[in-house]
C-alpha positions as MATLAB code, in Angstrom:
seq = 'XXXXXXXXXXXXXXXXXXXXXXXXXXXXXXXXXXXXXXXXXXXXXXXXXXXXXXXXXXXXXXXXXXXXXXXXXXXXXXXXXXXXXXXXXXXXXXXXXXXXXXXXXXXXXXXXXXXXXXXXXXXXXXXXXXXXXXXXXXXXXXXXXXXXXXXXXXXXXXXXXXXXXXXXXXXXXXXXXXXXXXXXXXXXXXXXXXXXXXXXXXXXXXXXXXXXXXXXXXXXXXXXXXXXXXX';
ca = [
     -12.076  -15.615  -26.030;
     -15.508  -14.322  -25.951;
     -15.267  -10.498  -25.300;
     -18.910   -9.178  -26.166;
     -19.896   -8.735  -22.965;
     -16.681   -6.590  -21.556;
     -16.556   -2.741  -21.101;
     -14.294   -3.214  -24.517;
     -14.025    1.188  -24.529;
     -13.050    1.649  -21.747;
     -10.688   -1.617  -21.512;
      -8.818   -0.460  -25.014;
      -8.874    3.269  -22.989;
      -6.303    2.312  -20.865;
      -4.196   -0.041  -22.435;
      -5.526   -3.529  -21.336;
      -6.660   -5.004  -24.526;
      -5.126   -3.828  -27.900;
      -7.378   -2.778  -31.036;
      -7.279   -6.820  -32.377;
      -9.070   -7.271  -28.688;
      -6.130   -9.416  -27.592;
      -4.829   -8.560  -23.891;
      -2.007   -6.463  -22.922;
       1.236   -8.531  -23.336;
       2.195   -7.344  -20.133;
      -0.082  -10.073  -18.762;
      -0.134  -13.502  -18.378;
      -2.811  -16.111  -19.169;
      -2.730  -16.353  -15.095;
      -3.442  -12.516  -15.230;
      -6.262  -12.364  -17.311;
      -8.094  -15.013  -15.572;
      -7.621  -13.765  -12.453;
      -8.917  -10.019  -13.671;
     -11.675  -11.692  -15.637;
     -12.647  -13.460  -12.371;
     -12.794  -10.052  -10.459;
      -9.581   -9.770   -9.055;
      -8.303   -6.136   -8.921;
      -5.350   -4.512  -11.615;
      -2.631   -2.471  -10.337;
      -0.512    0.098  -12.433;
       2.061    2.190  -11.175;
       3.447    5.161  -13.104;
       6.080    7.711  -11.249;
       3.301    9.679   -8.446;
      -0.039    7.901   -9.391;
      -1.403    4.368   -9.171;
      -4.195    2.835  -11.026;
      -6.598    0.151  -10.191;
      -9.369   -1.651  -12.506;
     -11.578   -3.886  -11.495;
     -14.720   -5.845  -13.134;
     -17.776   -5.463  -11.799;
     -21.671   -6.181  -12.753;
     -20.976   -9.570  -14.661;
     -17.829   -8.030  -16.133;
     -19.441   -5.759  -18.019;
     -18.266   -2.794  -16.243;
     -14.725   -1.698  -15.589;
     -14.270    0.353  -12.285;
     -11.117    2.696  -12.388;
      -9.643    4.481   -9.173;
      -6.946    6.866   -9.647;
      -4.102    7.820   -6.552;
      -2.017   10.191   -6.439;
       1.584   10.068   -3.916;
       3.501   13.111   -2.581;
       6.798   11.381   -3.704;
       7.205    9.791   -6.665;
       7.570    5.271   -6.463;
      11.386    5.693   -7.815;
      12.181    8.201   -5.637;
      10.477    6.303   -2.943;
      11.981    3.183   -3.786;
      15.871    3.932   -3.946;
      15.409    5.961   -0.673;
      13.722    3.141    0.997;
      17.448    1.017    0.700;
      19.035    3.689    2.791;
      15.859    4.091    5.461;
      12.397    3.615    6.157;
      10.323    5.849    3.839;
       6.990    6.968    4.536;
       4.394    8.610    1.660;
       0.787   10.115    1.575;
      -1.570    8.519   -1.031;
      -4.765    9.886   -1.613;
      -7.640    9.139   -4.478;
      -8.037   11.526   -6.831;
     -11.618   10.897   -7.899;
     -13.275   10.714   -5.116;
     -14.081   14.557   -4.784;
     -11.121   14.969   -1.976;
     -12.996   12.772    0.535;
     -10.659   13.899    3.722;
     -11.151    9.963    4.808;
      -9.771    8.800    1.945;
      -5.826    9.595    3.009;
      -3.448    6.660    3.296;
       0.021    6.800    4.814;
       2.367    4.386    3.127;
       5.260    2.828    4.462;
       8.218    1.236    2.194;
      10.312   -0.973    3.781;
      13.748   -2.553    2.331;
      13.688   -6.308    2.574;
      17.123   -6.919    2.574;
      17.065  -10.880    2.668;
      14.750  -11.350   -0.354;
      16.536   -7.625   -1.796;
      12.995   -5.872   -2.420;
      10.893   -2.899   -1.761;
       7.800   -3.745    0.510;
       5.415   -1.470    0.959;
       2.641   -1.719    4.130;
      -0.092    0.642    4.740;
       0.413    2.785    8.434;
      -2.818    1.722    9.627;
      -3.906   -1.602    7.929;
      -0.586   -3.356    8.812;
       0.370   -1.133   11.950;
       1.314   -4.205   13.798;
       3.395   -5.951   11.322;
       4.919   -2.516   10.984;
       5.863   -2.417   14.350;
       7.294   -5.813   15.039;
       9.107   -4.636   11.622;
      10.164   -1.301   12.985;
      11.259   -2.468   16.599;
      13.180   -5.679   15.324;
      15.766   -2.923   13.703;
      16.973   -2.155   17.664;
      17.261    1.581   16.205;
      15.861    4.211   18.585;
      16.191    6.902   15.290;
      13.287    4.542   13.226;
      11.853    4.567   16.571;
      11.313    7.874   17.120;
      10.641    8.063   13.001;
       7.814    5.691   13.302;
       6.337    7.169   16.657;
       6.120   10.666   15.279;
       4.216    9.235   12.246;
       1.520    7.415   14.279;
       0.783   10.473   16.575;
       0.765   12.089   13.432;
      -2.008    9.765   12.603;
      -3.447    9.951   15.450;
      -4.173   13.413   15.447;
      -5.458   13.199   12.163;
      -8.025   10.580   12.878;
      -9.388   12.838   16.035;
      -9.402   15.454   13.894;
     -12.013   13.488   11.202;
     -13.924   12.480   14.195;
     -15.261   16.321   14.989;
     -15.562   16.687   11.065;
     -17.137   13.267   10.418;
     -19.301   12.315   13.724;
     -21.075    9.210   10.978;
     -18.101    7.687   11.022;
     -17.076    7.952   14.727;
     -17.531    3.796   15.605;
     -15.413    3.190   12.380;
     -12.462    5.799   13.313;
     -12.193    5.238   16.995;
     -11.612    1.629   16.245;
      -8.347    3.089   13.963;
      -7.945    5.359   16.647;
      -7.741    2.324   19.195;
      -5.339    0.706   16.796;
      -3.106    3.184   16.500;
      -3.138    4.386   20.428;
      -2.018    0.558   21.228;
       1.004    0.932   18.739;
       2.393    4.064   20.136;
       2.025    2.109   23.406;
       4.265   -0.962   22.275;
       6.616    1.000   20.523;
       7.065    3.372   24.188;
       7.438    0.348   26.216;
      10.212   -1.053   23.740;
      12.186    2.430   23.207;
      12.611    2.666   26.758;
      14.121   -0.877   27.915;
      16.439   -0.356   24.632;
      17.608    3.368   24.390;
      20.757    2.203   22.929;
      20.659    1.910   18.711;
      22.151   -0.685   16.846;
      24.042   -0.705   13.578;
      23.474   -2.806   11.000;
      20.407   -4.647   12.321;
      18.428   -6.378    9.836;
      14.988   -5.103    9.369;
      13.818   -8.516    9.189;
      15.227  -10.370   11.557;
      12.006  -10.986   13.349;
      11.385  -14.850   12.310;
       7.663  -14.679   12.463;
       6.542  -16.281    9.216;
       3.569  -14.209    9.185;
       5.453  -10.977    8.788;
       5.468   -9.539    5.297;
       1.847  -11.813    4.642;
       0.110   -8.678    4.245;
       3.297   -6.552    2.429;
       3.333   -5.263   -1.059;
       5.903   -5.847   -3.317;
       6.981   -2.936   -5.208;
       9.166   -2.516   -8.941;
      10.669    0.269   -9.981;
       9.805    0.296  -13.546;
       9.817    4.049  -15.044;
       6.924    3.103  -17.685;
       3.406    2.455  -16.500;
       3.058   -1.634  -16.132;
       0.540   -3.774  -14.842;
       1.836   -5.174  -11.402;
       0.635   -9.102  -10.252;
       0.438   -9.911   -6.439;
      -2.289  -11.137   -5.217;
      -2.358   -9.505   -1.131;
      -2.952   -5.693   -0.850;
      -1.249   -4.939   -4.209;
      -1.745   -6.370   -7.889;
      -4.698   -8.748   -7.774;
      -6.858   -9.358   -4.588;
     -10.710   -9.483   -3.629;
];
């Protein structure tokens, strides 16, 4: 493989090609054509998360670092008890106060996996996720955290007034989720036990879901929606 033309520093830097310039055997032939073609690179190490990307003809690698307030293990064998939600926010980005995600794993009990979905992007899959469970205690759970983000996007408004068309539409989103969920916690006030979290047939449902591993070293993940490799 011709490699002249790569960032090859920076690649050997973080572990994706090796000092003979061969890629990391943590990927696949798949893999490497899919980064090579501009998809991004995921890695996942306890707290922070890692993406590279190609960019300018592949001859610069752009690297993005995040940084949770719980750490993916932690995260992830919680998440098989209950609904577990977790602030991400970029760590080079000089604290940009837009720049805060609110991260939602979710326990797929039928295909016995960790999902994760973002609050905002996927706040109606999370919903019809959330409500199928019948239990007014995730409910309440995942009411508080969307007036919790609701508050925080009127508070960027007064601090970012540029940005105001971009966060009232999020604002909009969110207001119309706290509405559903309302409607549906009052008709069923009663929980139930053992409800499957996915019992909502819709084969749309987890399109837009990340699939998490909890591996305790630092490994390049592969999916190809909001996680691993995507455009």
């Amino acid at each position: 493989m011709n490699t002249a033309h790569l960032p090859l520093d920076d690649l050997k830097k973080y572990g994706i090609i090796d000092q003979e310039l061969s890629f990391s055997k943590k990927l696949n032939e798949k893999d490497i054509e899919k980064f090579l073609k501009g998809f991004i690179m995921i890695a996942e190490n306890d707290k922070h998360r890692i993406t590279f990307q190609l960019q300018d003809n592949n001859t610069k690698l752009d690297v993005h670092l995040f940084e949770r307030d719980e750490s993916l293990l932690t995260l992830l064998e919680q998440s098989k008890k209950e609904v577990q939600y977790s602030t991400e926010r970029e760590l080079d980005d000089d604290r940009n106060e837009l720049d805060y995600h609110r991260k939602v794993m979710v326990f797929n009990d039928q295909e016995n996996k960790v999902e994760e979905f973002d609050l905002l992007k996927n706040a109606l899959r999370l919903t019809n996720i959330i409500l199928s469970r019948k239990s007014q205690k995730e409910s309440n759970r995942y009411r508080i955290e969307l007036l919790n983000l609701k508050s925080f996007l009127q508070e960027q408004m007064n601090k970012f007034p540029e940005k105001s068309k971009e966060i009232t539409r999020n604002i909009n989103i969110v207001s119309g989720e706290i509405q559903t969920v309302n409607s549906i916690s009052h008709k069923d006030s009663e929980p139930t036990k053992n409800e499957n979290i996915f019992n909502n047939k819709d084969n749309g449902l987890l399109e837009e879901s990340v699939e998490l591993k909890g591996n305790k070293q630092p490994e390049i993940e592969k999916e190809e929606k909001q996680r691993g490799f995507k455009r």
